[in-house]
N, C-alpha and C positions, 0 to 999 in steps of 0.2 A: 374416424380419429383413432378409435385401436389398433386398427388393421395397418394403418398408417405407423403408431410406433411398435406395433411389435415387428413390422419391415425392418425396421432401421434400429433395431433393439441390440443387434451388437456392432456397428457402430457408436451406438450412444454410449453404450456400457465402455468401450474403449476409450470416448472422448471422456465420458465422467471418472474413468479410473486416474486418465492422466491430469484432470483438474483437480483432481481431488492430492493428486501428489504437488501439485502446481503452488496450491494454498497451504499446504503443510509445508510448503519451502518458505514461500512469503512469509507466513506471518513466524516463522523461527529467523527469518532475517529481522527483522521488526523488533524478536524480541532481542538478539542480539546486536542491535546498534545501539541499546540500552545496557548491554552489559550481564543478558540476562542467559541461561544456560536453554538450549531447543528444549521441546516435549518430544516425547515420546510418541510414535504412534499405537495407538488403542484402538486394535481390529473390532473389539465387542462395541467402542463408542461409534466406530464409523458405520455399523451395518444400522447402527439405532438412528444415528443420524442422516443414515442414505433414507432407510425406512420414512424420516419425518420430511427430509425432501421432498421424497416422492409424495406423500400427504398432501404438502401443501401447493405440489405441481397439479394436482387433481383437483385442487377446491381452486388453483387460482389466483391465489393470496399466500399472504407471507403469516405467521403466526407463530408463537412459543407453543414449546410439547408442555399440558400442564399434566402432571409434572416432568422438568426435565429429566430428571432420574427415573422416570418409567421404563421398565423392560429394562436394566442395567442391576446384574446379581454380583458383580465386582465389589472390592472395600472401596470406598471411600469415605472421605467426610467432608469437601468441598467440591462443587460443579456449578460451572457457565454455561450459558449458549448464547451462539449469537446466529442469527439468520440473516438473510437476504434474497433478491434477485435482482442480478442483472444483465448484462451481453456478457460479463468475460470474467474471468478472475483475478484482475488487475485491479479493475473497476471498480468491484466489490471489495480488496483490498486498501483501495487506496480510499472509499468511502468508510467502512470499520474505522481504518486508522483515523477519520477525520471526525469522528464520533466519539465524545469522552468516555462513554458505557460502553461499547464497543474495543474500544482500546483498552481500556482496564482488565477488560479480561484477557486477553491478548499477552499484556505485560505483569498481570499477577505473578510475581514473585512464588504463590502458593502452587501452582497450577506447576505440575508434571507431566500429564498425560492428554494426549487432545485426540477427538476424532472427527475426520469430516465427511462428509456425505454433499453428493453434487448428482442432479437430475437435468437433465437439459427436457426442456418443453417448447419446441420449434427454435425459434431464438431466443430462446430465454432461460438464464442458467439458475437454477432456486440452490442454495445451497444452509444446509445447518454444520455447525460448527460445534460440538462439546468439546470441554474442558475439565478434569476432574484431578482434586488432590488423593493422594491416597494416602491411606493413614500410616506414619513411619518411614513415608520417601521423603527423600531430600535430594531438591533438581541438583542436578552435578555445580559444585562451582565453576564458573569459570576460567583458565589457566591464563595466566600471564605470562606469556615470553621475556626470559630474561634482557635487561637492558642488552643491546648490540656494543660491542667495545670497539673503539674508534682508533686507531693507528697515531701515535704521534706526529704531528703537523709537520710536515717535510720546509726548512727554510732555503729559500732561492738568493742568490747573492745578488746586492743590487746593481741596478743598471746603473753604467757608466755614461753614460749620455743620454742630453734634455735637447731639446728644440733649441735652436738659438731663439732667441725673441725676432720678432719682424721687427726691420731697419726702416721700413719707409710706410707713411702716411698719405693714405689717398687723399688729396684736394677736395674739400666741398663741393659738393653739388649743387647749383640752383635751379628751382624750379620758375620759369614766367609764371607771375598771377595770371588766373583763368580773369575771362573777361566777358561770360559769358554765365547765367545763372539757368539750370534747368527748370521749367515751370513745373509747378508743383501737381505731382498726381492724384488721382480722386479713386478711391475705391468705391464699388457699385455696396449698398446696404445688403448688410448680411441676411441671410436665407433664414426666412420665419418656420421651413420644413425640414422638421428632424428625419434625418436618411433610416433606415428602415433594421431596425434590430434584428440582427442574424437568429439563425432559428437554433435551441441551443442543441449537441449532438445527442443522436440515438440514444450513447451511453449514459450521457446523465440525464437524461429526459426517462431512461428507465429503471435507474436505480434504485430500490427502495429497502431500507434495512428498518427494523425495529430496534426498542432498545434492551439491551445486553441482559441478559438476563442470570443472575447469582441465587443457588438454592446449597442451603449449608444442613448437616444432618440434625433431624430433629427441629427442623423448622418446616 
């Protein structure tokens, strides 16, 4: 098993650099379809949180750094984490967002800075997530584009001619009575066996997140 990923040790490194750019793109969309300003990336959060990846690539399992602020000498005075694993970083995104604690940290208003960290273990992606306020930032507002101004409405002169109305009326139609009555059909009794529930996908048969976790200074 060592030998095995220290082979493929920069490939992995290349794929978790670019998932890790993958989920700081997602979840800054996320925060801005709410109206909310990106974070910033925090090179110091993401080594802590590649670190705690890899921890929990090795035991297995998924778990909180207790404390999250361990090994982080930055200001702050508010930090998240959120963890997971699963196939992909979509999947993992789109289960956070489906998760109330999860989301919250995500969309905290408070939160300016994030960092991630992604370890891939065969097929299977662990990734930790911090989030921290720093004391005296304020996330950028967001800009509004000025209303677009619209061109005065161009008037067309009107048309001088309508259809004439139609002059003539088609004759009724009649139909002969049928004289003949079809016998009546018998459906065979409905099937007492339930057809066989699909198996659910790899992805979400692997998914698994905890929940969100918030640690404020002095607590």
């Amino acid at each position: 098993m060592v030998a095995a990923l220290t082979a493929g040790s920069a490939d992995e490194a290349s794929a978790s650099g670019s998932d890790e750019a993958a989920f700081v793109s997602a979840l800054n969309q996320v925060r801005a379809s709410v109206g909310l300003p990106a974070l910033t990336l925090n090179s110091q959060l993401s080594n802590l949180s590649r670190g705690h990846a890899q921890v929990m690539a090795d035991a297995g399992s998924i778990f909180h750094a207790d404390p999250i602020s361990a090994g982080y000498n930055g200001p702050w005075s508010k930090m998240g984490e959120n963890v997971g694993i699963g196939g992909g970083v979509q999947t993992l995104v789109n289960a956070f967002v489906a998760s109330p604690g999860h989301y919250r940290n995500i969309i905290d208003p408070d939160f300016t800075q994030i960092g991630v960290g992604v370890v891939w273990l065969e097929n299977a992606l662990y990734t930790t997530h911090r989030f921290i306020q720093v004391p005296g930032e304020t996330a950028a507002t967001t800009t509004t584009a000025p209303p677009a101004t619209t061109a005065p409405p161009t008037t067309s002169p009107p048309t001088a001619t309508t259809a004439p109305p139609t002059a003539t009326t088609a004759p009724p139609t009649t139909s002969p009575p049928t004289a003949t009555t079809a016998p009546p059909t018998t459906s065979p009794p409905p099937s007492t066996t339930l057809p066989p529930l699909a198996p659910p996908s790899i992805d979400a048969a692997r998914v698994v997140i905890l929940v969100g976790m918030v640690e404020l200074v002095g607590t």
